[in-house]
ZAVO-685713 format. One record per residue (C-alpha): residue number from 1; x, y, z. Coordinates in Angstrom, 2 decimals. Example, Ala and Ser with C-alpha at 12.3 -4.5 7.8 and 13.67 -1.06 7.14 Angstrom:
residues 2
  num     east    north       up
    1    12.30    -4.50     7.80
    2    13.67    -1.06     7.14
END
This chain:
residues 577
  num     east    north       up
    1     0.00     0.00     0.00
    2     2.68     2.01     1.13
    3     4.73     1.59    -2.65
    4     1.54     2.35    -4.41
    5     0.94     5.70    -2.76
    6     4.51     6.58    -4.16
    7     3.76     5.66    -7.06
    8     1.08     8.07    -7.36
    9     2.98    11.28    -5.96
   10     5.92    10.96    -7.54
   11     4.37    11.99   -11.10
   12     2.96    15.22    -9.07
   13     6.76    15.85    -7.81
   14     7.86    15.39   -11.40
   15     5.27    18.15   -12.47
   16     6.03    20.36    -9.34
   17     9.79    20.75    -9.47
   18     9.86    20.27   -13.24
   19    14.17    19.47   -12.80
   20    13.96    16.09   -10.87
   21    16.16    13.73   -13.40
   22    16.38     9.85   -12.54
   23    18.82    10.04   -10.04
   24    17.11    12.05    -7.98
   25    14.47     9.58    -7.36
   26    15.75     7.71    -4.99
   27    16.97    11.02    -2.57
   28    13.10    11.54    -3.18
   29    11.95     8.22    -1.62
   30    14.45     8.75     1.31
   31    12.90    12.87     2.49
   32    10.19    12.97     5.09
   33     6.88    12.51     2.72
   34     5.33    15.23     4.16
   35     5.72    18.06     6.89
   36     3.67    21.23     7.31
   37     4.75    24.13     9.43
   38     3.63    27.35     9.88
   39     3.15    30.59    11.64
   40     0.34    33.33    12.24
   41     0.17    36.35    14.00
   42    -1.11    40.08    14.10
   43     0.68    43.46    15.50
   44    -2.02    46.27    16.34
   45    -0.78    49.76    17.52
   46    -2.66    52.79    18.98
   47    -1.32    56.05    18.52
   48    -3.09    59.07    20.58
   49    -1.64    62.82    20.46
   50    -3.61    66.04    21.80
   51    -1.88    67.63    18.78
   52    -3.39    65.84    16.37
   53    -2.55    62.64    14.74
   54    -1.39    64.71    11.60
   55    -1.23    62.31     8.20
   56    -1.04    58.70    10.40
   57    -3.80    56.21    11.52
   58    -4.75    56.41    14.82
   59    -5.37    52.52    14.67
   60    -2.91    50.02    12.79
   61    -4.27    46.78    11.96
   62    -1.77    43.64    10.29
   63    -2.78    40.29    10.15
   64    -0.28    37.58     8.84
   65     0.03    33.94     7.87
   66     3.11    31.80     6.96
   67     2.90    28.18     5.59
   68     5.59    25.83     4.56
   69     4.38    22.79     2.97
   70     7.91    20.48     2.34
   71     6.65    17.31     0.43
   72     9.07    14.71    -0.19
   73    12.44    17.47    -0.19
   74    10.45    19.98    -1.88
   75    10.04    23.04    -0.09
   76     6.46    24.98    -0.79
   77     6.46    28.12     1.37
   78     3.53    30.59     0.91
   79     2.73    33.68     2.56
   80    -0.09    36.39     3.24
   81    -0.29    39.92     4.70
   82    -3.07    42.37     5.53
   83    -2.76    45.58     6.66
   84    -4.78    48.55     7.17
   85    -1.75    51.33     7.78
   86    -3.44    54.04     5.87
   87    -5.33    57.22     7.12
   88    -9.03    55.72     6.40
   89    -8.62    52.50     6.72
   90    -8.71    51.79     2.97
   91    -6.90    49.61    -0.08
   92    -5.44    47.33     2.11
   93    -2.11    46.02     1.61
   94    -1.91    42.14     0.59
   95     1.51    40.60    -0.96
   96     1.92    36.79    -1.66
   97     4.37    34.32    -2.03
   98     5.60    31.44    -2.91
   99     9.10    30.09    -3.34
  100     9.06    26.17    -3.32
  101    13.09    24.64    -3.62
  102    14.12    21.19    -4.01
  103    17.79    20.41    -3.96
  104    19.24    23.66    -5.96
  105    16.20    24.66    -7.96
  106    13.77    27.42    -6.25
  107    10.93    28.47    -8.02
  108     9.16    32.22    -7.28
  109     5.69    32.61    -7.33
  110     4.17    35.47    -6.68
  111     5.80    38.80    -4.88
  112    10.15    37.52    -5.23
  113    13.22    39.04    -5.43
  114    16.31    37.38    -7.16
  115    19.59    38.34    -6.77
  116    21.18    40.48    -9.64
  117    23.59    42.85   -10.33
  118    23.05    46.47    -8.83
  119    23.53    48.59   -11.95
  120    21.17    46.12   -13.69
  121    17.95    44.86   -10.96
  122    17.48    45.55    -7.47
  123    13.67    45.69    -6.96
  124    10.97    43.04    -6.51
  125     8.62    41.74    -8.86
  126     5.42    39.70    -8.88
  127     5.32    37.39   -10.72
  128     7.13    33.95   -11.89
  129    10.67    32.46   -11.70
  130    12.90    30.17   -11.47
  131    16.71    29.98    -9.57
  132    19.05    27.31    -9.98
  133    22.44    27.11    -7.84
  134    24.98    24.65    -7.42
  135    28.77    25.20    -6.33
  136    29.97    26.38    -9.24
  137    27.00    27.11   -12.02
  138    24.21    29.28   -11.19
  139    21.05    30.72   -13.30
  140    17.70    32.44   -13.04
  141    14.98    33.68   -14.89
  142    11.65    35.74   -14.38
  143     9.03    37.60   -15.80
  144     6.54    39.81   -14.00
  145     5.28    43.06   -12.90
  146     8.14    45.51   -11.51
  147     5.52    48.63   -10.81
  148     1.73    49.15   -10.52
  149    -0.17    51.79   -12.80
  150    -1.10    54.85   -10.71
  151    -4.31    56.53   -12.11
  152    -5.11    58.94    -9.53
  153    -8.26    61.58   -10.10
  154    -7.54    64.62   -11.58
  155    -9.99    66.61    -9.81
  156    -8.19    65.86    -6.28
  157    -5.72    68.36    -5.32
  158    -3.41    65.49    -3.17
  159    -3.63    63.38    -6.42
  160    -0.49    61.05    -6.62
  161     1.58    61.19    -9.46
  162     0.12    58.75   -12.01
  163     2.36    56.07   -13.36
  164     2.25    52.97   -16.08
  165     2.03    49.75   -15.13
  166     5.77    48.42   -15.60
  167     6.42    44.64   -16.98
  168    10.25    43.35   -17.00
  169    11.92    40.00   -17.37
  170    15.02    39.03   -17.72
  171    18.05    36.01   -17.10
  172    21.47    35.59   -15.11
  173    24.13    32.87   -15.50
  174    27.59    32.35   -13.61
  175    29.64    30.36   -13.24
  176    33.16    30.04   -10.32
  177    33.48    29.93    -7.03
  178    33.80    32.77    -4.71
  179    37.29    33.97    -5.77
  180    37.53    33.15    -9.28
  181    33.70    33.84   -11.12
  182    31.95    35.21   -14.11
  183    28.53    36.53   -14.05
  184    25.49    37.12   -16.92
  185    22.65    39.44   -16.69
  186    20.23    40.63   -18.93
  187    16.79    42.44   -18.20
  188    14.31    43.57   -20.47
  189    11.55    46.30   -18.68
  190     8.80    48.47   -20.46
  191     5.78    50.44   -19.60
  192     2.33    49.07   -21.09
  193     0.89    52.33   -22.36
  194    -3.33    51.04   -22.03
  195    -2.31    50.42   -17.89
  196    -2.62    54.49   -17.65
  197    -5.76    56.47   -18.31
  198    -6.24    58.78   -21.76
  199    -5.96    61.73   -19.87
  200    -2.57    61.28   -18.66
  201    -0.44    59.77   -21.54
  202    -0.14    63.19   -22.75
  203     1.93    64.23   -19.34
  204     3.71    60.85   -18.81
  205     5.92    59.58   -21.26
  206     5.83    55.64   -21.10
  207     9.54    53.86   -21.02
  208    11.21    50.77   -21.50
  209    15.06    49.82   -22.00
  210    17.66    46.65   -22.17
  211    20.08    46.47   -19.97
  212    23.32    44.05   -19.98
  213    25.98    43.52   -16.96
  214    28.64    41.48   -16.71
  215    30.49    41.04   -13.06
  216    33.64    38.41   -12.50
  217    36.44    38.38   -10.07
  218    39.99    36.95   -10.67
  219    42.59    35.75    -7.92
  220    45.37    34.87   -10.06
  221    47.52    34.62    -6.04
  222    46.65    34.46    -2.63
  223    47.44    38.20    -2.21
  224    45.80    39.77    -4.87
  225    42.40    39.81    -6.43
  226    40.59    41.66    -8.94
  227    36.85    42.42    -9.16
  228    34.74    44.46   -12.07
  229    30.84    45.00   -12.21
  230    29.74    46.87   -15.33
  231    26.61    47.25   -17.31
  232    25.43    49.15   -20.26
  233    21.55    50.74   -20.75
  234    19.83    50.98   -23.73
  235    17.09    53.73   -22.62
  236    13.84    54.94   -24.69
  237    12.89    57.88   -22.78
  238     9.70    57.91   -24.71
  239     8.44    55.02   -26.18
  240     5.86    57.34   -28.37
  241     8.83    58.46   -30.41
  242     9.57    57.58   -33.85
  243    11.63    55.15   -34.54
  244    14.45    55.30   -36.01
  245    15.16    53.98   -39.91
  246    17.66    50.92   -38.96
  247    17.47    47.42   -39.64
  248    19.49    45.12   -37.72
  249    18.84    41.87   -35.01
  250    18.41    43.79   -31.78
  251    15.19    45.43   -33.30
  252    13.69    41.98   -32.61
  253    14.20    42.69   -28.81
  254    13.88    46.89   -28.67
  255    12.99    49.59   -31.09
  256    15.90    52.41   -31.29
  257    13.69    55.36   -31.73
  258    14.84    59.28   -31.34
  259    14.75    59.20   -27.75
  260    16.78    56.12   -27.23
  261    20.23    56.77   -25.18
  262    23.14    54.12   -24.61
  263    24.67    54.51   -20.97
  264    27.47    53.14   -19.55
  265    28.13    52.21   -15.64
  266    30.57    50.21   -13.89
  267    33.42    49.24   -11.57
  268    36.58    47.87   -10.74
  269    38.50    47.16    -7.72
  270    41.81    45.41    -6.24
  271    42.65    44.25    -3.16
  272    45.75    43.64    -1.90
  273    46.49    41.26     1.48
  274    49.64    40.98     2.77
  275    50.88    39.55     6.12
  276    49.51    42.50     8.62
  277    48.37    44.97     6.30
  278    45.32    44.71     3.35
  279    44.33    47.51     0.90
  280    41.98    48.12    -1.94
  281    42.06    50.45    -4.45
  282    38.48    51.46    -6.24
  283    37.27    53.21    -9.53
  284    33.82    53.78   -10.11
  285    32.17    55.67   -13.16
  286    28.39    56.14   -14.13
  287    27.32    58.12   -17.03
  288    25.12    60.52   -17.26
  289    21.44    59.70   -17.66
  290    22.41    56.20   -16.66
  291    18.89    54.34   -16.04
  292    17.46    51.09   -15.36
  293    14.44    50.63   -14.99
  294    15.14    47.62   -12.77
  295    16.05    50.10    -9.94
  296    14.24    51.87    -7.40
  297    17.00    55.22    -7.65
  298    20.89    55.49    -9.07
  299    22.54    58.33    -8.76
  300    24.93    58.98   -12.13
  301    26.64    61.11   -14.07
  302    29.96    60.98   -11.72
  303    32.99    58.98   -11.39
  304    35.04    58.37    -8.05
  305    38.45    56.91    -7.18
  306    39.22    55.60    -3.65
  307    41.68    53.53    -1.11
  308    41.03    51.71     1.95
  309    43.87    50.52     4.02
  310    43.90    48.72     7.42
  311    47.28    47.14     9.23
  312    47.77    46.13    13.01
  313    50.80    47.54    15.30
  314    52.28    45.90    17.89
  315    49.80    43.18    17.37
  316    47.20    45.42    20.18
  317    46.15    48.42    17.89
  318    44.13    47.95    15.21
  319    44.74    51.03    12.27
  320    42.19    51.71     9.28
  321    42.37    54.67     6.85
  322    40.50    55.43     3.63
  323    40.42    58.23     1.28
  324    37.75    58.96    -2.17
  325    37.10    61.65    -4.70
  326    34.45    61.94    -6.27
  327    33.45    64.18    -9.24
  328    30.07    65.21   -11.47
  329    29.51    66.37   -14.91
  330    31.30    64.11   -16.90
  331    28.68    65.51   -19.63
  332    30.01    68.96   -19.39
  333    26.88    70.10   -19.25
  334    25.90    71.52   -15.77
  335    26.69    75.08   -15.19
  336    29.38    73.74   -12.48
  337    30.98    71.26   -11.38
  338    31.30    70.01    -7.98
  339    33.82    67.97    -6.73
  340    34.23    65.85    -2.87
  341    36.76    64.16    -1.40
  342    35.89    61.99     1.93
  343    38.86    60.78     4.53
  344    38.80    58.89     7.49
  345    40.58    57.03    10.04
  346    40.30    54.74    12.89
  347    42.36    53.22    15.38
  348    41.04    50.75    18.61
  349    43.26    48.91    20.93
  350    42.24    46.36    23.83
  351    44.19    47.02    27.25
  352    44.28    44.27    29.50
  353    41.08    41.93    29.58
  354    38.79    44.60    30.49
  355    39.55    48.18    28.52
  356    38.82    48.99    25.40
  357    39.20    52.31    23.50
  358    38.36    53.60    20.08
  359    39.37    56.39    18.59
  360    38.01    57.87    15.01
  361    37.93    61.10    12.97
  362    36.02    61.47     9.81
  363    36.41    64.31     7.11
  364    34.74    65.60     4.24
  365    35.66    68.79     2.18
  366    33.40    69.87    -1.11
  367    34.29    72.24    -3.85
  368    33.44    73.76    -7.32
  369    34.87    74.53   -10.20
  370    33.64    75.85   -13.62
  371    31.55    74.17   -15.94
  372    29.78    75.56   -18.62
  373    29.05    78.94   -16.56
  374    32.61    80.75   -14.77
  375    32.15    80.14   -11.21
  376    31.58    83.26    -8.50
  377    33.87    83.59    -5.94
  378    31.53    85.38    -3.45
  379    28.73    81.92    -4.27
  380    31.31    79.62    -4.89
  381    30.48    75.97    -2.64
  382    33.75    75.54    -0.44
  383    32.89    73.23     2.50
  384    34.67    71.07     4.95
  385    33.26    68.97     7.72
  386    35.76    67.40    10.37
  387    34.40    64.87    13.16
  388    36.52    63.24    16.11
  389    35.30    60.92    18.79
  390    36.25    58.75    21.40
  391    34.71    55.70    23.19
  392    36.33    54.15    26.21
  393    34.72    51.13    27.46
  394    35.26    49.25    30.21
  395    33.27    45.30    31.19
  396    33.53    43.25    33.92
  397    32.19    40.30    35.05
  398    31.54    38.15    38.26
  399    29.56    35.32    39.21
  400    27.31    37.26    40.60
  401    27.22    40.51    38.78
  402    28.17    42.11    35.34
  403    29.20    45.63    35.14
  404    29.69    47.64    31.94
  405    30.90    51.10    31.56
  406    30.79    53.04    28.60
  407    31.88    56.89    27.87
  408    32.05    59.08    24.28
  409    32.79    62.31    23.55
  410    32.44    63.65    19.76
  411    33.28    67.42    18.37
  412    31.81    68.06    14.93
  413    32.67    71.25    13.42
  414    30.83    72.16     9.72
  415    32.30    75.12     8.28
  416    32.42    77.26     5.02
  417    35.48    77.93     3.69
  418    34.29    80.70     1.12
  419    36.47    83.64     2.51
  420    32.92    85.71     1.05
  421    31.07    83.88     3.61
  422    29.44    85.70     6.52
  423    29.46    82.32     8.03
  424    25.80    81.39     8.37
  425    25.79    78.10     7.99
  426    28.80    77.08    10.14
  427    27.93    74.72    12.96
  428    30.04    73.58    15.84
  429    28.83    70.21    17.60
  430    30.03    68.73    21.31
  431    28.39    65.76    22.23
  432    29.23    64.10    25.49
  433    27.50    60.65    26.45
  434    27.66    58.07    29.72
  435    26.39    54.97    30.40
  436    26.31    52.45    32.89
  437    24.92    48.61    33.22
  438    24.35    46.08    36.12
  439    23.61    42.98    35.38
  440    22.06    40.80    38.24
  441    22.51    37.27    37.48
  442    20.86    35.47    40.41
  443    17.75    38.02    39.54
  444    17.62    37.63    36.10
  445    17.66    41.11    36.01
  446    19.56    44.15    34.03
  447    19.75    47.78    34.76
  448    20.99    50.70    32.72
  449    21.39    54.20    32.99
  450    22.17    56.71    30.19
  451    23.34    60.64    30.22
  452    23.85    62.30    27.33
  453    24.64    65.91    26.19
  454    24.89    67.63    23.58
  455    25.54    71.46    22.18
  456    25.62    73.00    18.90
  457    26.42    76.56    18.55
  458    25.69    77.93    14.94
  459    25.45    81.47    13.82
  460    23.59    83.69    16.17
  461    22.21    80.47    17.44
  462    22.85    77.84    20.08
  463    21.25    74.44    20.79
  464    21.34    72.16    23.93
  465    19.81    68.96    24.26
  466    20.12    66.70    27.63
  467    18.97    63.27    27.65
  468    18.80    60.94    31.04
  469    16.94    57.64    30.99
  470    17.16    54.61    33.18
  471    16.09    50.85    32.31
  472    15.07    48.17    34.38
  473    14.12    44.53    32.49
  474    13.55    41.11    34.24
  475    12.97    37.76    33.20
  476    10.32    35.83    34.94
  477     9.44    32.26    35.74
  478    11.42    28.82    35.62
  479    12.57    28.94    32.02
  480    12.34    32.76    31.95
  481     8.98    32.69    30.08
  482     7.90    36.03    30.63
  483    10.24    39.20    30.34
  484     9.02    42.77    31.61
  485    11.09    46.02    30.98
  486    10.74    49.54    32.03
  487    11.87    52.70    30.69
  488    11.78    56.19    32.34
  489    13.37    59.38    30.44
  490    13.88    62.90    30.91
  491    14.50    65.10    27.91
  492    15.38    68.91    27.94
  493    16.14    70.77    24.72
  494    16.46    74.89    24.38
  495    17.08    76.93    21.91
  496    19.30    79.94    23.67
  497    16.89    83.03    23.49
  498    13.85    81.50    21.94
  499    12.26    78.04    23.46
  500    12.97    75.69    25.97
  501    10.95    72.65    26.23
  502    10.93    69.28    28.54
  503     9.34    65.90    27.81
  504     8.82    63.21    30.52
  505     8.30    59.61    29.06
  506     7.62    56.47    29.91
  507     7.81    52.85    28.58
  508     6.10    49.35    29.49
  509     6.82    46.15    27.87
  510     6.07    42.27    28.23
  511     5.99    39.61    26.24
  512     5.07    36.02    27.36
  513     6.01    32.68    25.84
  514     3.53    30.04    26.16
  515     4.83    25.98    25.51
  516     7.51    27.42    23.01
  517     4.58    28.45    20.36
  518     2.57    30.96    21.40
  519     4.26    34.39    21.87
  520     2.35    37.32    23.48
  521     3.55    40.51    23.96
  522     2.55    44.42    24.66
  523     3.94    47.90    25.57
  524     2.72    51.17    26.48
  525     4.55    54.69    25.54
  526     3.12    57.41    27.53
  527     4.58    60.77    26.95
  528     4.10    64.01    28.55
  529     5.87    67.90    27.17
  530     5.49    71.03    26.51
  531     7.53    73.98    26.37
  532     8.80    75.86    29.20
  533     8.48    79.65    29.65
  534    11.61    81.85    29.19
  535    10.45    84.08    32.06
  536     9.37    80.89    34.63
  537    11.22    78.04    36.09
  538     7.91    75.68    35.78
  539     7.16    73.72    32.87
  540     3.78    73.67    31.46
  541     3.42    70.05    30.51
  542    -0.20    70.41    28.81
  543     0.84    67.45    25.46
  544     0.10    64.31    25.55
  545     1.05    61.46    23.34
  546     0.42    58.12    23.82
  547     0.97    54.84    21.76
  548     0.03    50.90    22.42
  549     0.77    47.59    20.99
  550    -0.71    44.43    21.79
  551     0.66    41.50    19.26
  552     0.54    37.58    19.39
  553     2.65    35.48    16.90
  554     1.83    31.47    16.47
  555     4.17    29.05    15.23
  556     2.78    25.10    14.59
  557     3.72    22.07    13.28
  558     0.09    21.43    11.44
  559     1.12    18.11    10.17
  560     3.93    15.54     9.19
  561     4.90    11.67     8.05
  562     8.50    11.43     8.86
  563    11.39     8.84     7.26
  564    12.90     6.09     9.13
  565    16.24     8.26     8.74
  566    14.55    11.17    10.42
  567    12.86     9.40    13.13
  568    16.31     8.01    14.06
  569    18.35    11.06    14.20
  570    15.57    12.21    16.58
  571    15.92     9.13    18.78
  572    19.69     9.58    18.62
  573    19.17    13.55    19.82
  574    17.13    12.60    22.72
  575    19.30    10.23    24.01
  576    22.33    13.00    23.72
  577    20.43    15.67    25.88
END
């Protein structure tokens, strides 16, 4: 009875993973037949505020369901989510998916994301496709929606900006291992013009464009290896345009029309690793207009050259440095062009078994030079920012008790270098911070508390902002089931000759586990400020915000046939423990 049931599912296995060869039968016949896990749960928030709860919900709503259905190896995993996290409590949000896998294949089904190069496809899509990856050979392919069409109505003055509905597909292939590889991609996206109403095409030009990268790496020794990631965009800013009069193969796949462009972006780095020291040396160039419409946003038209270098003295301090320039208009067509140039460096040593100190500064200095128009000198942008900061810390620990200490100072200072400048927007920044933490181990309890200060002094202006807050969490019962924590801060900011104002705040949490599946939790944020009157030493707390959250999560094993292997392995782990 037990052979003929096989019999029967194995056809559906064939049709479900669609890459099972003959050999694979057998691993088939020796998987658990069939095992079903899941998990559901909701999260719903409150939000009050006697100012008004502005653009946000009041009440948030989400509702969520996981289930894995593994038949015979082959891993079926769907998923669903509702939420109502809009101002009216309207269009819902629902994504699904489903990503089954069996041995190296994984099939997408649904709302996926597969991994691709970054100049070609880094968004989601919904709809279909397939992965395969072994050690050395890997490939994928989809096809699906990569944007919804917006058509918002043109009568309401908070319209959103209406948009096409946006298709894509596309392929990768590689092939290597991690230090020597070569890597395929090709994606294919377009707007369907009918997805958007009549009355917008006129103000929305529909797109589409191909887009080819190649990435590899090369270690030709153990000290050196060599990376590259480059793609090239062919771009229809308009697919309305008229094409133009040419006659080759790739019209098959795109139309060249008078508003096609051909962009270019890409990498390269090298790293170097020697005994105590490691550096790598990057170049990175994107050309203007550079576009894929794989990608949510890519910044382009600049190129950038940088180092990174990091050694070890004495074998206690560890030393990092890196340095970049970066610079725009590579078209030559802006009216300037602005160039910046980012530095920093580290060091962080351990003394004895207990001390620890970091030290790091940071640097950035911008600047401008002519482009099409002759720059000013009384507008020219001439910027630097410089940033140091330091972080003892110091831990300790006991049988009993566990202390930690932890101190920082930072000093910012933003300043305009433009000798024309009156100096406006220059902004000095001390920031001072302490904390300290007690752990009680026969409690099962931890205590912190925080100070923190900080002062920036601009032009005509100063700002001070003092933060204390102290922590208290505990876990309860014999296998620390339930865990409470409390939260009490004081916060006083002031702007020197205009406002002062003070905030009081306090934080509940819990969250109980119940027989390892059931997981309840909930916290409460109640906040009271208001600002405090130059000429009085009371504070007028009349705000009020408060927020709440009361979740439960569910995880469950719904149903399963186990092997003989599996069944044994779990004998064998019980007798271990």
């Amino acid at each position: 009875m037990k052979e003929d049931k096989k019999r029967l599912l194995l056809p559906l296995l064939l049709l479900l993973s669609g890459v099972v060869h003959g050999q694979n039968i057998s691993e088939i016949a020796k998987s658990d037949p069939l095992i079903i896990t899941g998990a559901v749960g909701t999260q719903n928030t409150y939000r009050y505020s006697s100012v008004g709860n502005g653009y946000s919900s009041p009440l948030n709503n989400t509702v969520y369901a996981n289930l894995n259905i593994s038949l015979y190896g082959i891993s079926m995993p769907f998923s669903f989510i509702y939420s109502n996290d809009n101002l009216d409590f309207n269009y819902p949000h629902i994504s699904f998916n489903i990503s089954p896998t069996y041995k190296n294949w994984t099939g997408h089904f649904g709302q996926a994301s597969m991994g691709f190069s970054n100049y070609v496809m880094n968004m989601s899509f919904n709809g279909v496709g397939l992965e395969y990856n072994d050690k050395k050979l890997r490939a994928g392919i989809f096809y699906g929606r990569l944007r919804s069409a917006i058509n918002p109505d043109p009568t309401d003055p908070f319209a959103r900006t209406p948009q096409y509905k946006r298709m894509g597909w596309g392929f990768k292939v590689g092939y290597g291992t991690a230090k020597n590889y070569v890597d395929l991609y090709l994606l294919r996206a377009y707007d369907r013009i009918n997805s958007l109403d009549p009355q917008w095409r006129s103000q929305v030009s529909p797109q589409e464009n191909v887009v080819v990268g190649l990435k590899g790496c090369v270690t030709p020794t153990g000290w050196l290896s060599l990376t590259a990631n480059a793609a090239t965009s062919i771009f229809n800013t308009d697919k309305n345009a008229d094409k133009l009069p040419t006659t080759n193969s790739f019209d098959k796949v795109f139309d060249t029309r008078y508003s096609t462009l051909a962009r270019f972006a890409g990498d390269i780095n090298a790293n170097l690793t020697l005994p105590g020291f490691n550096t790598t040396v990057s170049y990175k160039l994107i050309q203007p207009d550079y576009t894929s419409l794989g990608t949510y946003y890519m910044t382009n038209n600049y190129h950038s050259l940088g180092i990174t270098a990091s050694t070890h003295l004495f074998k206690k301090v560890a030393l990092s440095a890196t340095f970049s320039g970066q610079e725009d208009n590579l078209s030559d067509k802006q009216l300037f062009t602005t160039c910046g140039y980012i530095y920093a460096a580290s060091a962080s040593t351990r003394l004895g078994q207990h001390f620890n100190v970091n030290l790091n500064y940071n640097g950035y200095l911008q600047t401008q030079r002519d482009g099409t128009a002759h720059v000013n000198d009384t507008t020219k942008v001439h910027r630097r920012m410089n940033s140091f900061s330091l972080t003892p810390t110091y831990m300790l620990e006991t049988e009993t008790f566990g202390h930690s200490v932890s101190l920082s100072a930072n000093y910012t200072e933003n300043k305009d270098l433009n000798k024309f400048s009156s100096g406006e927007s220059d902004v000095k920044t001390i920031a001072l911070g302490a904390s300290y933490g007690l752990n009680v181990k026969p409690w099962s309890t931890d205590f912190t508390a925080t100070l923190s200060h900080q002062r920036s002094k601009g032009y005509k202006t100063t700002y001070t902002s003092d933060i204390a807050s102290i922590t208290a969490s505990r876990s309860f019962l014999e296998n620390n089931n339930l865990n409470v924590s409390a939260t009490v801060s004081l916060c006083y900011n002031e702007v020197e000759r205009q406002s002062k104002n003070l905030s009081i705040g306090t934080d509940l949490s819990a969250s109980y586990t119940l027989k390892k599946v059931h997981v309840f939790s909930a916290s409460v944020g109640f906040n009271k400020y208001g600002d405090v009157n130059v000429t009085k030493l009371r504070s007028e707390l009349d705000c009020t915000d408060i927020t709440a959250s009361l979740n439960y999560a569910y995880t469950f094993s719904l149903f399963s046939i186990k092997s003989k292997a599996t069944k044994e392995a779990e004998k064998q782990a019980k007798k271990m423990q």
